[in-house]
ROTI-842192 format. One record per residue (C-alpha): x, y negated, z; residue in three letters; residue number from 1. Coordinates in pm, whole numbers. Layout:
<rs>
[r [X,Y,Z],ALA,NUM]
...
</rs>
This chain:
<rs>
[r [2093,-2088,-3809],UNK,1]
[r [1997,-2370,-3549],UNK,2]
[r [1789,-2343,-3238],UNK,3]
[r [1677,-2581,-3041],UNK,4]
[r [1762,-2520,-2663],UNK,5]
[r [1798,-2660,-2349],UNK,6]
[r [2090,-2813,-2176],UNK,7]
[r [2167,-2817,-1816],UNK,8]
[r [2298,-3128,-1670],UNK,9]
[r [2219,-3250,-1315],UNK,10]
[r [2365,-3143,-968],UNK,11]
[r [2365,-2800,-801],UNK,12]
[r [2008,-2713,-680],UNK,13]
[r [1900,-3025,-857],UNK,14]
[r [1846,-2902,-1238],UNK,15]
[r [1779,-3133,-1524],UNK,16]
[r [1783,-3020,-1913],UNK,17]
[r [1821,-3221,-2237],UNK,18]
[r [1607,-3099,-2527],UNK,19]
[r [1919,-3012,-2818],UNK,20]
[r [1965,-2882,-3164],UNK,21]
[r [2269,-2663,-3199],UNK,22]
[r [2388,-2398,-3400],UNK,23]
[r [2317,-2072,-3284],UNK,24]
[r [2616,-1953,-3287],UNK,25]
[r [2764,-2206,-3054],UNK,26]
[r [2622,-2314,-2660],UNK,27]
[r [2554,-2685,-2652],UNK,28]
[r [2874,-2714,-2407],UNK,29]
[r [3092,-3039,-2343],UNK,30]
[r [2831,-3249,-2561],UNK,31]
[r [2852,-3112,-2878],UNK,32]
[r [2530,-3057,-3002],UNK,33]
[r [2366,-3183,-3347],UNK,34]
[r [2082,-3377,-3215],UNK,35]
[r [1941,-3484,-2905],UNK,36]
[r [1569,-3450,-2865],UNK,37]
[r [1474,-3523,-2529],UNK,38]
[r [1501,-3393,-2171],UNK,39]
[r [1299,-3181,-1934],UNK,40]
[r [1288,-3145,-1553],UNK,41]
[r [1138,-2870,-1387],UNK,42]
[r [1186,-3035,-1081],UNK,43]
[r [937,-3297,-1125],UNK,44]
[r [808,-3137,-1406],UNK,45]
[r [893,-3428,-1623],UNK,46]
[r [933,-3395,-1951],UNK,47]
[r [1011,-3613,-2262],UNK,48]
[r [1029,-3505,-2623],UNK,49]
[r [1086,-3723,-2951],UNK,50]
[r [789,-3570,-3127],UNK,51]
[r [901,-3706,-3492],UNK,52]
[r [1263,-3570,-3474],UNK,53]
[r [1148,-3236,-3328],UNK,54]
[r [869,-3192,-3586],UNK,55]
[r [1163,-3275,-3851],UNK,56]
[r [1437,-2978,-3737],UNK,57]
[r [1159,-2764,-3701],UNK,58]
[r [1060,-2797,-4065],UNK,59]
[r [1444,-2792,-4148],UNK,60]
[r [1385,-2442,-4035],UNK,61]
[r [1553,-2526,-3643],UNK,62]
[r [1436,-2238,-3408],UNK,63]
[r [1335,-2339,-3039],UNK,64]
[r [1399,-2078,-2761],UNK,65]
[r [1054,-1952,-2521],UNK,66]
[r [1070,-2247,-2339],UNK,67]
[r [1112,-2514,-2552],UNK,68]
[r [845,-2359,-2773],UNK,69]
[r [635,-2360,-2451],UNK,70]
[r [691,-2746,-2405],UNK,71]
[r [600,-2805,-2775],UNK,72]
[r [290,-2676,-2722],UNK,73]
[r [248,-2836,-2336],UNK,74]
[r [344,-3163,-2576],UNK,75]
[r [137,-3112,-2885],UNK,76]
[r [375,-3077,-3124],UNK,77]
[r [315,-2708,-3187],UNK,78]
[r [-27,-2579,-3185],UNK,79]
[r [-61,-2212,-3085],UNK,80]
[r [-39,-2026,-2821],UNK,81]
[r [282,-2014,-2511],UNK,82]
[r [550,-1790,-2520],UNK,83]
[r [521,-1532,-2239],UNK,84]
[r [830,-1562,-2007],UNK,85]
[r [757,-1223,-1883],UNK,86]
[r [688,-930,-2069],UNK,87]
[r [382,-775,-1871],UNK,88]
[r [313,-451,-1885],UNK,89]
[r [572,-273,-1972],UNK,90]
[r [818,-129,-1709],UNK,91]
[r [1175,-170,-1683],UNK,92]
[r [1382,98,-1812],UNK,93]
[r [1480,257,-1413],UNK,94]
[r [1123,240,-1360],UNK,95]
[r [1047,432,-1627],UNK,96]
[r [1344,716,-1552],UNK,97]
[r [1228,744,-1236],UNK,98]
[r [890,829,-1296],UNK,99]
[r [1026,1085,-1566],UNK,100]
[r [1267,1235,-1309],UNK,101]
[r [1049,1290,-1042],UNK,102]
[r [871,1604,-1180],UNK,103]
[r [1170,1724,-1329],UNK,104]
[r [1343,1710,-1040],UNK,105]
[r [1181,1900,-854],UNK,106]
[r [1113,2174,-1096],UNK,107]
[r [1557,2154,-1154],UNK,108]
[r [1538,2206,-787],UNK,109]
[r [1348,2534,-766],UNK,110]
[r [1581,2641,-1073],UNK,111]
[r [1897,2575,-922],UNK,112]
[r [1768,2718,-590],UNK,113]
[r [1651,3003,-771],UNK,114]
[r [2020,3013,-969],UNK,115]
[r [2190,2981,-664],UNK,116]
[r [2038,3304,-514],UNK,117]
[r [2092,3518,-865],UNK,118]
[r [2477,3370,-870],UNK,119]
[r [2489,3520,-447],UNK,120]
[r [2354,3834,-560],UNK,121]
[r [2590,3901,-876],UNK,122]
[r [2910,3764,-663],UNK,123]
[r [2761,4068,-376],UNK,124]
[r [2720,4296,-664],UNK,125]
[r [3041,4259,-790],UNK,126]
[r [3272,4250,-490],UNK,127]
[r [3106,4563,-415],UNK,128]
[r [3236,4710,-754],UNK,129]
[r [3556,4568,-696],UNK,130]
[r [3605,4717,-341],UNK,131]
[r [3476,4999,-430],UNK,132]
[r [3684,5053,-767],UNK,133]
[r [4039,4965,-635],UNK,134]
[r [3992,5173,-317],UNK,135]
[r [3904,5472,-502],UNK,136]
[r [4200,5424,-723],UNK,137]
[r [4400,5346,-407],UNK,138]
[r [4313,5632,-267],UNK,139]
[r [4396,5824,-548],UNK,140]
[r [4773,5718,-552],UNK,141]
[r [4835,5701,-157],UNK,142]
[r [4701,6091,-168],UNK,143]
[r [4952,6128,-492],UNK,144]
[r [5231,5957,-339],UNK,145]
[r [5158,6140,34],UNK,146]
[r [5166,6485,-160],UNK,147]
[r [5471,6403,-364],UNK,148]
[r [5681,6299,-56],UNK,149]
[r [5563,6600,164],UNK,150]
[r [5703,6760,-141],UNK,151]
[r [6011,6627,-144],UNK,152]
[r [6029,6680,255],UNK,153]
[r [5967,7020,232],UNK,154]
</rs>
C-alpha cells in the first residue's frame, strides 16, 4: 500500500515538509520516496501541491495521512470535509480509570478497613486459644512431672 506523507526537512525549530508518496511500509528517510508532490510549511503556512500528480496517486489508490488529507482539501483537490487532528470528546484512557477508581476506592477502603479489624479480632481470638490450650497442657505435665519426682524423692 502507498500513502502519501509528509517529510521533514529544514533546521531545528525551523520545520519544513515535502509532500511524498511512499510505501507504507517504509518512512520516506534519506530520499527515497516514489514521488515528490510538493512541500508544506507550517511556519509560514506555505504550502504548494502539484494538484495533477496528487489527483493521479490518489486514484492509483495512494492513501494521504490526516494532514495531508487536510491540505487537499485547504487546496481543492479533495472535496469533503478535514480530518480532525484531535479526537474530541472522548477521554484518554487514565482519565477514564480514574474516574472509575474513585468510587471504588473508596468503597475498597471501608472493606479493607473493615477486613483489617475482623483479621485483629481472629489473630486476638486465636492467641487466646493458643495461650490458653498449651498452658493447660503445660500445666498438666509440670504437675505430672512435679508428682513423679516427689515420688522418686520420697
Amino acid at each position: 500500500m502507498v500513502r502519501i506523507r509528509l517529510f521533514r526537512v529544514g533546521k531545528k525549530n525551523q520545520p519544513a515538509y515535502k509532500i511524498v508518496v511512499t510505501p507504507k511500509e517504509n518512512p520516506p528517510q534519506g530520499g527515497r520516496f516514489l514521488d515528490r508532490l510538493g512541500h508544506y510549511n507550517p511556519v509560514t503556512k506555505e504550502c504548494k501541491i502539484d494538484a495533477e500528480k496528487a489527483k493521479k496517486w490518489l486514484d492509483d489508490g495512494a492513501q494521504p495521512s490526516d494532514t495531508v488529507y487536510n491540505l487537499f482539501v485547504k487546496e481543492g483537490i479533495i472535496e469533503g470535509e478535514k480530518r480532525p487532528k484531535h479526537k474530541k470528546g472522548a477521554p484518554k484512557k487514565e482519565n477514564k480509570k480514574e474516574d472509575k477508581e474513585t468510587p471504588d476506592k473508596e468503597e475498597d477502603k471501608e472493606e479493607s478497613e473493615d477486613k483489617k479489624e475482623e483479621d485483629k479480632e481472629k489473630k486476638k481470638d486465636e492467641k487466646k486459644q493458643d495461650k490458653e490450650t498449651p498452658d493447660k497442657e503445660e500445666d498438666k505435665e509440670e504437675s505430672e512431672d512435679k508428682k513423679e519426682e516427689d515420688k522418686e524423692k520420697k
